[in-house]
Phi, psi and omega in degrees: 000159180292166173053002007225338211046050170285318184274002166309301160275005157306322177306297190277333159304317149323290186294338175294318181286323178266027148272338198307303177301356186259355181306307184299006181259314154290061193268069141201119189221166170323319212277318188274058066352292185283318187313304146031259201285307172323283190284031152071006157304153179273148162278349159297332169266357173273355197239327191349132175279173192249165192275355181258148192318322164028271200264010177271141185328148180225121176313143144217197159282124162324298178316315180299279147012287186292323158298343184284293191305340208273302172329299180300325185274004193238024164246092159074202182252165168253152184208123174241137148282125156268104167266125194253141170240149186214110156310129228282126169207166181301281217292020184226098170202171187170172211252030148259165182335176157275348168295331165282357182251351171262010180187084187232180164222130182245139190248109190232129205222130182228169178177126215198113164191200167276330157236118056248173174298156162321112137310148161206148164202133184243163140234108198246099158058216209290004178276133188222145197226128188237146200221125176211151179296122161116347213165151190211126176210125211266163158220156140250144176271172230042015133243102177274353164269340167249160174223161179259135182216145175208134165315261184094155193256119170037143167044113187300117189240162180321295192310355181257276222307329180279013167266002176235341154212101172314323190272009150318141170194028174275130170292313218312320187286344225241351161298291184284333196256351175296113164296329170203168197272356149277003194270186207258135180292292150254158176296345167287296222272008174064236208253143140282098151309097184286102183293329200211167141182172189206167165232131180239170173270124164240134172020250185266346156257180168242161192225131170264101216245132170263094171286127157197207252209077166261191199296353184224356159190161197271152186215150179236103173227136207225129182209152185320148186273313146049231168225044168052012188241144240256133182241355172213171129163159225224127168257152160226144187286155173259120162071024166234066167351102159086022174266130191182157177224119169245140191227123152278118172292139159237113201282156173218166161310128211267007174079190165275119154319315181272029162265344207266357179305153170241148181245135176244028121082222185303338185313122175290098145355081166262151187273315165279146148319317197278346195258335196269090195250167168289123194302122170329121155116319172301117198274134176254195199299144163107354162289156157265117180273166214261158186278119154312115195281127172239169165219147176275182192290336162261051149067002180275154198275162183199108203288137189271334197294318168292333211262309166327293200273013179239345180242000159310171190163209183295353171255143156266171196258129138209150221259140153262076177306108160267116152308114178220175177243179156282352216253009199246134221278159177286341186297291219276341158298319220280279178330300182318295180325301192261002172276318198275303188310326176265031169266307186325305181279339195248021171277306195292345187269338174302305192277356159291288199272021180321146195288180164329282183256006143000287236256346186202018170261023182098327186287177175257138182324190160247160221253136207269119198297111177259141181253124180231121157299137196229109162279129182261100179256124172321135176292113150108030160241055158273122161222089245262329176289287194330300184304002233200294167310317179298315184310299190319314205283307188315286199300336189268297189320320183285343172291302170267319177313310183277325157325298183281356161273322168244028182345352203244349182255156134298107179326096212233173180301110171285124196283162168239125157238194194229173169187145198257017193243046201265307167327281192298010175269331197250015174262355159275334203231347182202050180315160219013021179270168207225001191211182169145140185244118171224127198237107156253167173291166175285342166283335171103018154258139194311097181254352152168152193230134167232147189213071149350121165262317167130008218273162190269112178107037212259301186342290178323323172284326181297312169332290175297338147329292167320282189301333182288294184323336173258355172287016220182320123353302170285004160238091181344066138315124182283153144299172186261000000 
Protein backbone atom coordinates (compact mmCIF):
# COMPACT_ATOMS: atom_id res chain seq x y z
CA UNK A 1 0.00 0.00 0.00
CA UNK A 2 0.99 3.25 -0.41
CA UNK A 3 2.79 5.85 2.08
CA UNK A 4 3.05 2.39 2.36
CA UNK A 5 2.06 -0.68 4.34
CA UNK A 6 5.29 -1.78 2.89
CA UNK A 7 5.70 -3.18 6.24
CA UNK A 8 2.46 -4.88 6.33
CA UNK A 9 3.87 -6.55 3.02
CA UNK A 10 6.80 -7.42 4.37
CA UNK A 11 4.81 -9.16 6.69
CA UNK A 12 2.76 -11.33 4.49
CA UNK A 13 5.62 -12.18 2.42
CA UNK A 14 7.21 -13.46 5.48
CA UNK A 15 4.30 -15.71 6.52
CA UNK A 16 4.15 -16.70 2.77
CA UNK A 17 7.74 -18.17 2.77
CA UNK A 18 7.25 -20.46 5.91
CA UNK A 19 4.62 -21.88 3.70
CA UNK A 20 6.55 -22.10 0.84
CA UNK A 21 7.46 -25.70 1.69
CA UNK A 22 4.59 -26.81 2.53
CA UNK A 23 2.96 -25.39 -1.08
CA UNK A 24 6.02 -27.70 -2.76
CA UNK A 25 4.53 -30.64 -0.71
CA UNK A 26 1.58 -30.22 -2.55
CA UNK A 27 2.03 -29.97 -6.20
CA UNK A 28 -1.64 -29.75 -7.47
CA UNK A 29 -3.39 -26.61 -5.79
CA UNK A 30 -6.11 -24.21 -6.96
CA UNK A 31 -3.77 -21.72 -8.02
CA UNK A 32 -1.83 -24.50 -10.46
CA UNK A 33 -5.43 -25.60 -11.72
CA UNK A 34 -5.77 -22.46 -13.21
CA UNK A 35 -1.91 -22.37 -14.51
CA UNK A 36 -3.56 -25.39 -16.11
CA UNK A 37 -6.49 -24.30 -17.62
CA UNK A 38 -3.71 -21.03 -19.19
CA UNK A 39 -1.12 -23.67 -20.52
CA UNK A 40 -3.83 -25.41 -22.38
CA UNK A 41 -3.77 -28.81 -20.22
CA UNK A 42 -6.20 -31.51 -20.51
CA UNK A 43 -8.05 -32.93 -17.49
CA UNK A 44 -6.68 -36.08 -18.16
CA UNK A 45 -3.13 -34.79 -17.45
CA UNK A 46 -4.66 -32.70 -14.37
CA UNK A 47 -6.34 -35.97 -12.85
CA UNK A 48 -3.38 -38.31 -13.78
CA UNK A 49 -3.15 -41.02 -11.03
CA UNK A 50 0.84 -41.65 -9.63
CA UNK A 51 2.29 -45.00 -11.10
CA UNK A 52 1.91 -46.56 -7.84
CA UNK A 53 -1.15 -49.00 -7.91
CA UNK A 54 -2.57 -47.54 -4.99
CA UNK A 55 -3.26 -44.56 -6.37
CA UNK A 56 -5.14 -45.86 -9.31
CA UNK A 57 -8.56 -44.72 -10.41
CA UNK A 58 -11.39 -46.45 -8.67
CA UNK A 59 -14.77 -46.78 -10.37
CA UNK A 60 -17.79 -45.49 -8.39
CA UNK A 61 -21.58 -44.78 -8.65
CA UNK A 62 -22.14 -41.61 -10.49
CA UNK A 63 -25.37 -41.45 -8.20
CA UNK A 64 -23.34 -41.78 -5.42
CA UNK A 65 -20.64 -39.42 -6.25
CA UNK A 66 -23.19 -36.22 -7.25
CA UNK A 67 -25.20 -36.87 -3.43
CA UNK A 68 -21.26 -36.52 -2.10
CA UNK A 69 -20.98 -33.02 -4.48
CA UNK A 70 -24.88 -32.03 -4.30
CA UNK A 71 -24.33 -32.51 -0.21
CA UNK A 72 -21.28 -29.87 0.44
CA UNK A 73 -23.73 -27.08 -1.55
CA UNK A 74 -26.87 -27.94 0.41
CA UNK A 75 -25.05 -27.18 4.13
CA UNK A 76 -25.39 -23.20 4.46
CA UNK A 77 -23.64 -21.35 2.66
CA UNK A 78 -20.94 -21.82 -0.12
CA UNK A 79 -18.85 -19.26 -2.27
CA UNK A 80 -16.63 -20.33 -5.51
CA UNK A 81 -14.22 -18.08 -7.77
CA UNK A 82 -15.08 -19.66 -11.06
CA UNK A 83 -11.92 -18.63 -13.55
CA UNK A 84 -13.53 -19.44 -16.71
CA UNK A 85 -12.04 -20.26 -20.39
CA UNK A 86 -14.21 -20.68 -22.73
CA UNK A 87 -12.67 -21.70 -26.68
CA UNK A 88 -14.08 -19.05 -29.25
CA UNK A 89 -16.88 -21.42 -31.36
CA UNK A 90 -20.73 -19.78 -32.50
CA UNK A 91 -22.11 -21.97 -29.89
CA UNK A 92 -20.60 -20.14 -26.93
CA UNK A 93 -22.70 -17.00 -27.04
CA UNK A 94 -24.71 -14.62 -24.45
CA UNK A 95 -25.15 -10.98 -23.74
CA UNK A 96 -21.79 -10.61 -22.15
CA UNK A 97 -18.72 -9.16 -24.17
CA UNK A 98 -17.33 -11.76 -26.23
CA UNK A 99 -14.05 -10.94 -24.15
CA UNK A 100 -15.64 -11.82 -21.01
CA UNK A 101 -17.30 -15.20 -22.12
CA UNK A 102 -14.04 -16.08 -23.55
CA UNK A 103 -12.07 -15.60 -20.58
CA UNK A 104 -13.67 -14.38 -17.33
CA UNK A 105 -13.64 -14.92 -13.30
CA UNK A 106 -16.99 -14.99 -11.77
CA UNK A 107 -17.99 -15.05 -8.29
CA UNK A 108 -20.84 -17.24 -7.23
CA UNK A 109 -22.40 -17.45 -3.80
CA UNK A 110 -25.32 -19.95 -2.92
CA UNK A 111 -27.09 -20.85 0.62
CA UNK A 112 -29.26 -23.92 0.40
CA UNK A 113 -30.01 -25.44 3.98
CA UNK A 114 -33.58 -25.89 5.95
CA UNK A 115 -33.19 -22.42 7.05
CA UNK A 116 -33.08 -19.67 5.81
CA UNK A 117 -34.81 -20.28 2.04
CA UNK A 118 -32.78 -20.98 -0.74
CA UNK A 119 -30.12 -18.01 -2.17
CA UNK A 120 -28.11 -17.26 -4.72
CA UNK A 121 -25.97 -14.05 -5.47
CA UNK A 122 -23.48 -13.81 -8.75
CA UNK A 123 -21.16 -11.33 -9.81
CA UNK A 124 -20.15 -11.41 -13.51
CA UNK A 125 -17.65 -8.56 -14.57
CA UNK A 126 -20.35 -5.46 -13.80
CA UNK A 127 -23.31 -7.51 -13.11
CA UNK A 128 -24.55 -8.51 -9.84
CA UNK A 129 -27.54 -10.75 -9.66
CA UNK A 130 -29.33 -11.75 -6.52
CA UNK A 131 -31.71 -14.99 -6.49
CA UNK A 132 -34.47 -15.47 -3.80
CA UNK A 133 -37.79 -17.66 -3.48
CA UNK A 134 -40.49 -15.12 -5.20
CA UNK A 135 -37.57 -13.40 -7.42
CA UNK A 136 -34.94 -12.53 -9.13
CA UNK A 137 -33.00 -9.43 -9.23
CA UNK A 138 -30.33 -7.88 -11.32
CA UNK A 139 -27.94 -4.31 -11.76
CA UNK A 140 -25.35 -3.33 -13.23
CA UNK A 141 -23.32 -1.18 -12.14
CA UNK A 142 -22.62 2.33 -14.18
CA UNK A 143 -26.54 2.18 -14.41
CA UNK A 144 -27.68 3.42 -11.47
CA UNK A 145 -31.40 3.94 -13.03
CA UNK A 146 -32.44 0.92 -13.89
CA UNK A 147 -32.99 -2.75 -12.35
CA UNK A 148 -34.04 -5.95 -13.62
CA UNK A 149 -36.58 -7.80 -11.52
CA UNK A 150 -38.34 -11.19 -12.88
CA UNK A 151 -41.06 -13.16 -10.54
CA UNK A 152 -40.51 -16.76 -10.09
CA UNK A 153 -42.74 -19.21 -8.99
CA UNK A 154 -41.44 -20.21 -5.32
CA UNK A 155 -38.16 -21.59 -4.60
CA UNK A 156 -35.43 -20.60 -7.06
CA UNK A 157 -34.16 -23.45 -9.40
CA UNK A 158 -31.80 -23.74 -12.32
CA UNK A 159 -34.88 -24.19 -14.72
CA UNK A 160 -36.74 -20.62 -13.65
CA UNK A 161 -33.34 -18.53 -13.40
CA UNK A 162 -32.21 -19.98 -17.33
CA UNK A 163 -35.45 -18.64 -18.46
CA UNK A 164 -34.41 -15.31 -17.63
CA UNK A 165 -30.77 -15.60 -17.86
CA UNK A 166 -29.65 -17.90 -19.93
CA UNK A 167 -26.24 -16.83 -19.91
CA UNK A 168 -25.64 -18.95 -16.84
CA UNK A 169 -23.06 -21.60 -16.98
CA UNK A 170 -22.61 -22.61 -13.34
CA UNK A 171 -22.86 -26.49 -12.19
CA UNK A 172 -22.72 -24.81 -8.47
CA UNK A 173 -26.46 -23.23 -8.88
CA UNK A 174 -28.05 -26.49 -10.61
CA UNK A 175 -25.69 -28.53 -6.86
CA UNK A 176 -27.21 -26.30 -4.37
CA UNK A 177 -30.14 -25.01 -5.96
CA UNK A 178 -31.50 -28.18 -8.24
CA UNK A 179 -34.50 -30.60 -7.33
CA UNK A 180 -33.72 -33.58 -9.05
CA UNK A 181 -30.86 -34.81 -11.08
CA UNK A 182 -33.11 -34.57 -14.46
CA UNK A 183 -33.42 -30.98 -14.26
CA UNK A 184 -30.75 -28.97 -16.71
CA UNK A 185 -27.50 -28.87 -15.51
CA UNK A 186 -27.36 -25.09 -17.35
CA UNK A 187 -29.45 -23.82 -19.73
CA UNK A 188 -26.05 -24.68 -22.47
CA UNK A 189 -25.55 -28.34 -21.93
CA UNK A 190 -29.10 -28.84 -20.70
CA UNK A 191 -30.54 -32.28 -18.93
CA UNK A 192 -27.22 -34.72 -18.18
CA UNK A 193 -27.07 -38.51 -18.32
CA UNK A 194 -24.42 -39.25 -15.78
CA UNK A 195 -22.33 -42.25 -17.12
CA UNK A 196 -19.34 -42.80 -14.99
CA UNK A 197 -17.33 -41.93 -12.29
CA UNK A 198 -14.38 -42.29 -10.23
CA UNK A 199 -12.11 -41.25 -7.72
CA UNK A 200 -8.39 -40.49 -8.67
CA UNK A 201 -5.13 -39.09 -7.24
CA UNK A 202 -3.95 -35.44 -7.83
CA UNK A 203 -0.87 -35.24 -5.99
CA UNK A 204 -1.27 -35.63 -2.16
CA UNK A 205 -5.24 -35.69 -2.58
CA UNK A 206 -8.15 -37.43 -4.29
CA UNK A 207 -10.72 -36.27 -6.65
CA UNK A 208 -13.83 -37.11 -7.54
CA UNK A 209 -14.92 -37.02 -11.00
CA UNK A 210 -18.37 -37.56 -13.04
CA UNK A 211 -18.80 -37.81 -16.29
CA UNK A 212 -21.67 -37.71 -18.44
CA UNK A 213 -23.59 -36.98 -21.71
CA UNK A 214 -26.38 -34.59 -22.43
CA UNK A 215 -27.90 -34.22 -26.08
CA UNK A 216 -25.60 -31.48 -26.97
CA UNK A 217 -22.69 -31.52 -24.89
CA UNK A 218 -20.16 -33.94 -22.73
CA UNK A 219 -19.67 -32.65 -19.41
CA UNK A 220 -17.10 -33.43 -16.63
CA UNK A 221 -17.19 -32.30 -13.17
CA UNK A 222 -14.37 -32.87 -10.34
CA UNK A 223 -14.57 -31.95 -6.99
CA UNK A 224 -12.42 -32.78 -3.71
CA UNK A 225 -12.79 -35.97 -2.20
CA UNK A 226 -12.51 -33.85 0.90
CA UNK A 227 -14.93 -31.77 1.29
CA UNK A 228 -16.90 -32.43 -1.77
CA UNK A 229 -16.61 -29.10 -3.46
CA UNK A 230 -16.10 -28.55 -6.77
CA UNK A 231 -12.31 -27.63 -8.12
CA UNK A 232 -13.22 -28.11 -12.12
CA UNK A 233 -15.21 -28.94 -14.83
CA UNK A 234 -15.45 -28.86 -18.55
CA UNK A 235 -18.38 -28.59 -21.11
CA UNK A 236 -17.59 -29.88 -24.03
CA UNK A 237 -19.79 -29.46 -27.67
CA UNK A 238 -20.81 -32.74 -29.26
CA UNK A 239 -19.40 -32.48 -32.88
CA UNK A 240 -18.18 -28.98 -32.67
CA UNK A 241 -14.03 -30.09 -33.01
CA UNK A 242 -12.13 -27.50 -30.11
CA UNK A 243 -14.84 -25.86 -28.80
CA UNK A 244 -15.20 -26.17 -24.80
CA UNK A 245 -15.66 -24.07 -21.52
CA UNK A 246 -13.54 -25.46 -18.97
CA UNK A 247 -14.31 -23.53 -15.10
CA UNK A 248 -11.63 -23.68 -12.33
CA UNK A 249 -12.91 -23.59 -8.81
CA UNK A 250 -11.70 -21.78 -5.80
CA UNK A 251 -13.37 -22.15 -2.52
CA UNK A 252 -13.66 -18.19 -0.63
CA UNK A 253 -15.46 -16.93 1.90
CA UNK A 254 -19.22 -17.23 1.67
CA UNK A 255 -20.13 -14.19 4.03
CA UNK A 256 -23.18 -13.16 5.57
CA UNK A 257 -26.53 -14.22 3.26
CA UNK A 258 -28.18 -11.76 4.48
CA UNK A 259 -25.61 -9.12 3.02
CA UNK A 260 -26.40 -10.33 -0.31
CA UNK A 261 -29.72 -8.44 -1.30
CA UNK A 262 -29.53 -5.89 -3.61
CA UNK A 263 -31.62 -2.59 -3.12
CA UNK A 264 -32.72 -0.99 -6.06
CA UNK A 265 -34.04 1.81 -4.36
CA UNK A 266 -35.34 4.41 -6.65
CA UNK A 267 -34.46 2.24 -9.82
CA UNK A 268 -36.81 2.43 -12.69
CA UNK A 269 -38.14 -1.60 -12.88
CA UNK A 270 -36.96 -3.10 -16.25
CA UNK A 271 -38.01 -6.66 -17.52
CA UNK A 272 -34.73 -7.65 -20.01
CA UNK A 273 -31.28 -7.98 -19.29
CA UNK A 274 -30.57 -6.15 -22.49
CA UNK A 275 -32.30 -2.93 -20.63
CA UNK A 276 -29.48 -2.56 -18.15
CA UNK A 277 -27.47 -0.14 -19.74
CA UNK A 278 -24.62 1.91 -19.03
CA UNK A 279 -25.33 6.04 -18.14
CA UNK A 280 -24.18 8.00 -21.56
CA UNK A 281 -20.95 9.11 -21.25
CA UNK A 282 -19.71 6.67 -18.46
CA UNK A 283 -16.45 5.07 -19.14
CA UNK A 284 -16.58 1.38 -18.74
CA UNK A 285 -14.04 -1.53 -18.14
CA UNK A 286 -11.42 -1.72 -20.96
CA UNK A 287 -11.58 2.14 -21.78
CA UNK A 288 -8.76 3.72 -21.12
CA UNK A 289 -8.51 7.05 -18.61
CA UNK A 290 -6.72 9.97 -18.45
CA UNK A 291 -4.03 10.42 -15.07
CA UNK A 292 -6.21 11.89 -12.64
CA UNK A 293 -5.12 15.36 -11.19
CA UNK A 294 -4.52 14.55 -8.11
CA UNK A 295 -2.63 16.01 -5.05
CA UNK A 296 -0.85 15.07 -1.93
CA UNK A 297 -2.07 16.19 0.90
CA UNK A 298 0.83 18.78 1.11
CA UNK A 299 -0.63 20.08 -1.96
CA UNK A 300 1.89 18.90 -4.37
CA UNK A 301 0.87 17.58 -7.84
CA UNK A 302 0.78 13.67 -8.03
CA UNK A 303 0.73 11.28 -10.52
CA UNK A 304 -1.15 7.77 -10.30
CA UNK A 305 0.07 6.65 -13.72
CA UNK A 306 3.89 7.79 -12.90
CA UNK A 307 3.45 6.08 -9.36
CA UNK A 308 2.26 2.93 -10.76
CA UNK A 309 4.69 2.28 -13.89
CA UNK A 310 7.86 2.74 -10.82
CA UNK A 311 6.59 0.09 -8.83
CA UNK A 312 5.83 -2.21 -11.79
CA UNK A 313 8.53 -4.87 -11.83
CA UNK A 314 8.40 -8.60 -11.85
CA UNK A 315 4.64 -7.92 -10.74
CA UNK A 316 2.30 -5.51 -12.78
CA UNK A 317 0.96 -2.56 -10.90
CA UNK A 318 -2.23 -2.42 -10.47
CA UNK A 319 -4.09 0.75 -8.42
CA UNK A 320 -7.24 0.36 -6.24
CA UNK A 321 -8.59 4.08 -6.28
CA UNK A 322 -11.23 4.53 -3.29
CA UNK A 323 -13.11 7.90 -4.51
CA UNK A 324 -15.40 9.09 -1.70
CA UNK A 325 -17.11 12.88 -1.21
CA UNK A 326 -17.94 14.21 1.52
CA UNK A 327 -21.04 12.97 1.30
CA UNK A 328 -20.10 9.76 1.47
CA UNK A 329 -21.15 7.69 4.72
CA UNK A 330 -17.72 6.18 6.84
CA UNK A 331 -19.47 2.37 6.75
CA UNK A 332 -18.71 2.70 3.37
CA UNK A 333 -15.06 4.37 3.37
CA UNK A 334 -14.88 2.14 5.67
CA UNK A 335 -15.62 -1.20 3.96
CA UNK A 336 -13.90 0.16 0.54
CA UNK A 337 -10.79 0.48 2.61
CA UNK A 338 -10.67 -2.66 4.29
CA UNK A 339 -12.03 -4.84 1.29
CA UNK A 340 -8.82 -3.21 -0.68
CA UNK A 341 -6.34 -4.06 1.95
CA UNK A 342 -7.59 -7.62 2.30
CA UNK A 343 -7.32 -7.85 -1.66
CA UNK A 344 -4.10 -6.26 -1.26
CA UNK A 345 -2.28 -9.02 1.49
CA UNK A 346 -3.85 -11.60 0.03
CA UNK A 347 -2.36 -10.75 -3.91
CA UNK A 348 0.73 -10.60 -1.96
CA UNK A 349 0.81 -13.94 0.11
CA UNK A 350 -0.13 -15.39 -3.46
CA UNK A 351 3.01 -14.04 -5.44
CA UNK A 352 5.08 -15.12 -2.32
CA UNK A 353 4.23 -18.71 -2.57
CA UNK A 354 3.20 -19.77 -6.11
CA UNK A 355 2.59 -22.89 -6.73
CA UNK A 356 5.04 -25.22 -9.05
CA UNK A 357 3.79 -25.06 -11.93
CA UNK A 358 2.37 -21.63 -11.72
CA UNK A 359 5.64 -20.55 -11.91
CA UNK A 360 6.81 -21.86 -15.76
CA UNK A 361 2.97 -22.07 -17.21
CA UNK A 362 3.34 -18.78 -18.76
CA UNK A 363 1.02 -17.10 -16.32
CA UNK A 364 1.65 -13.49 -14.86
CA UNK A 365 2.37 -13.24 -11.07
CA UNK A 366 -0.25 -11.64 -9.61
CA UNK A 367 -0.11 -7.96 -9.75
CA UNK A 368 1.04 -5.77 -6.91
CA UNK A 369 -1.97 -3.79 -5.52
CA UNK A 370 -1.48 0.04 -4.64
CA UNK A 371 -4.24 1.28 -2.56
CA UNK A 372 -4.84 5.05 -2.80
CA UNK A 373 -7.24 6.81 -0.98
CA UNK A 374 -8.77 10.06 -3.47
CA UNK A 375 -10.68 12.63 -1.63
CA UNK A 376 -13.25 14.20 -4.02
CA UNK A 377 -13.86 17.80 -3.70
CA UNK A 378 -15.82 20.24 -5.82
CA UNK A 379 -13.85 22.25 -8.14
CA UNK A 380 -12.99 25.39 -6.47
CA UNK A 381 -13.92 23.76 -2.96
CA UNK A 382 -10.57 23.72 -1.15
CA UNK A 383 -10.75 24.35 2.31
CA UNK A 384 -7.42 23.58 3.76
CA UNK A 385 -9.28 23.25 7.66
CA UNK A 386 -11.72 21.00 5.97
CA UNK A 387 -8.88 19.14 4.05
CA UNK A 388 -7.29 18.29 7.38
CA UNK A 389 -10.19 16.95 8.91
CA UNK A 390 -10.70 14.70 5.99
CA UNK A 391 -6.79 13.63 6.64
CA UNK A 392 -7.34 13.03 10.20
CA UNK A 393 -10.67 10.82 9.64
CA UNK A 394 -8.49 8.61 6.76
CA UNK A 395 -5.80 8.03 8.83
CA UNK A 396 -7.82 6.81 12.16
CA UNK A 397 -10.21 4.69 9.39
CA UNK A 398 -6.72 3.32 8.03
CA UNK A 399 -5.28 2.51 11.67
CA UNK A 400 -8.28 -0.10 12.12
CA UNK A 401 -9.12 -1.52 8.92
CA UNK A 402 -4.96 -2.87 8.98
CA UNK A 403 -5.26 -3.51 12.77
CA UNK A 404 -8.29 -6.17 11.91
CA UNK A 405 -6.61 -7.41 8.94
CA UNK A 406 -3.21 -8.07 9.97
CA UNK A 407 -3.63 -7.67 13.67
CA UNK A 408 -0.11 -8.82 14.00
CA UNK A 409 1.64 -5.51 11.93
CA UNK A 410 2.41 -2.39 12.87
CA UNK A 411 0.13 -0.45 11.49
CA UNK A 412 1.50 2.10 8.99
CA UNK A 413 0.05 4.87 6.85
CA UNK A 414 -2.21 4.32 3.62
CA UNK A 415 -1.69 7.36 1.26
CA UNK A 416 -4.40 9.82 0.72
CA UNK A 417 -4.55 12.28 -2.11
CA UNK A 418 -7.40 14.91 -3.01
CA UNK A 419 -8.84 16.56 -6.57
CA UNK A 420 -10.74 19.44 -6.71
CA UNK A 421 -11.94 17.67 -10.04
CA UNK A 422 -13.77 14.84 -7.91
CA UNK A 423 -17.57 14.99 -9.29
CA UNK A 424 -16.71 14.79 -12.90
CA UNK A 425 -14.38 12.16 -11.91
CA UNK A 426 -16.78 9.96 -10.40
CA UNK A 427 -19.44 11.30 -12.70
CA UNK A 428 -17.47 9.28 -15.53
CA UNK A 429 -16.87 6.32 -13.86
CA UNK A 430 -19.93 6.07 -10.88
CA UNK A 431 -22.27 8.62 -11.66
CA UNK A 432 -24.48 9.20 -8.40
CA UNK A 433 -22.13 7.23 -6.10
CA UNK A 434 -20.45 9.15 -2.95
CA UNK A 435 -17.89 6.01 -2.93
CA UNK A 436 -16.50 3.71 -5.57
CA UNK A 437 -13.52 1.58 -5.58
CA UNK A 438 -11.82 1.99 -8.92
CA UNK A 439 -9.33 -0.53 -10.20
CA UNK A 440 -6.89 0.21 -13.02
CA UNK A 441 -3.76 -1.39 -14.96
CA UNK A 442 -0.55 0.17 -14.77
CA UNK A 443 -1.73 1.86 -18.26
CA UNK A 444 -4.55 3.50 -16.76
CA UNK A 445 -7.01 1.10 -18.28
CA UNK A 446 -10.37 0.69 -16.59
CA UNK A 447 -10.50 -2.90 -15.18
CA UNK A 448 -13.58 -2.60 -13.21
CA UNK A 449 -15.87 0.04 -10.41
CA UNK A 450 -17.34 -1.34 -7.05
CA UNK A 451 -19.63 0.83 -5.34
CA UNK A 452 -19.58 0.13 -1.72
CA UNK A 453 -23.08 0.50 0.54
CA UNK A 454 -21.09 0.50 3.93
CA UNK A 455 -23.44 -2.82 4.64
CA UNK A 456 -21.85 -5.74 7.13
CA UNK A 457 -19.41 -7.92 6.02
CA UNK A 458 -19.23 -5.70 2.26
CA UNK A 459 -15.46 -5.62 3.19
CA UNK A 460 -15.42 -9.39 2.10
CA UNK A 461 -17.11 -9.07 -1.26
CA UNK A 462 -14.96 -6.31 -2.27
CA UNK A 463 -12.02 -8.07 -1.93
CA UNK A 464 -13.38 -10.99 -3.60
CA UNK A 465 -14.03 -8.50 -6.44
CA UNK A 466 -11.02 -6.96 -6.51
CA UNK A 467 -9.26 -10.64 -6.71
CA UNK A 468 -11.58 -11.80 -9.25
CA UNK A 469 -10.55 -8.73 -11.46
CA UNK A 470 -6.85 -9.55 -11.08
CA UNK A 471 -7.28 -13.04 -11.67
CA UNK A 472 -8.71 -12.31 -15.24
CA UNK A 473 -5.66 -10.07 -15.69
CA UNK A 474 -2.87 -12.38 -15.29
CA UNK A 475 -4.52 -13.49 -18.45
CA UNK A 476 -3.43 -10.93 -21.44
CA UNK A 477 -6.28 -11.07 -23.97
CA UNK A 478 -5.71 -8.90 -26.88
CA UNK A 479 -9.37 -7.37 -28.36
CA UNK A 480 -11.04 -8.50 -31.27
Amino acid sequence: MLGSLDGVRRLACGVARMVIAMVIAIPVSLGLLVALVVAGSTSATLLAAPQNGANHPKALDASEVLARISAAYRDGVCADRVSMVATPSPVIEGPLPARAIRRAVAIVRTSRSATPPPMARLELGDLRIFVQPGSIVAVRQGDREHAARFEIDGDPTPTKLSQHLPMLAFPQLWLALGQDTGEALTSLTGAVTWESAESVAAGSRRLLVVRGKSQTHRVMLSALAATGRLESFEFTPIGIPGAQIVGRCAPIAGGDASAWAIDIGTRAVVTTMSDLRATPGVLEPGATIVDPPLQSMDLRAWSLVGELKSRSGQRPAMGAMILFTREASAAAIDAALQGVVRAEVALDLEAAAPTLLEAGAGLTPPPLLLTLGVACLARGGFDAAALAGIGEAWRESARGVVARVLPQATPEPVMLTWTGAGHELLGRLAPGAACAVVVVSEDLRLLGVIEPEGNPGEDALIADQIRAIAGELRWPVTPE
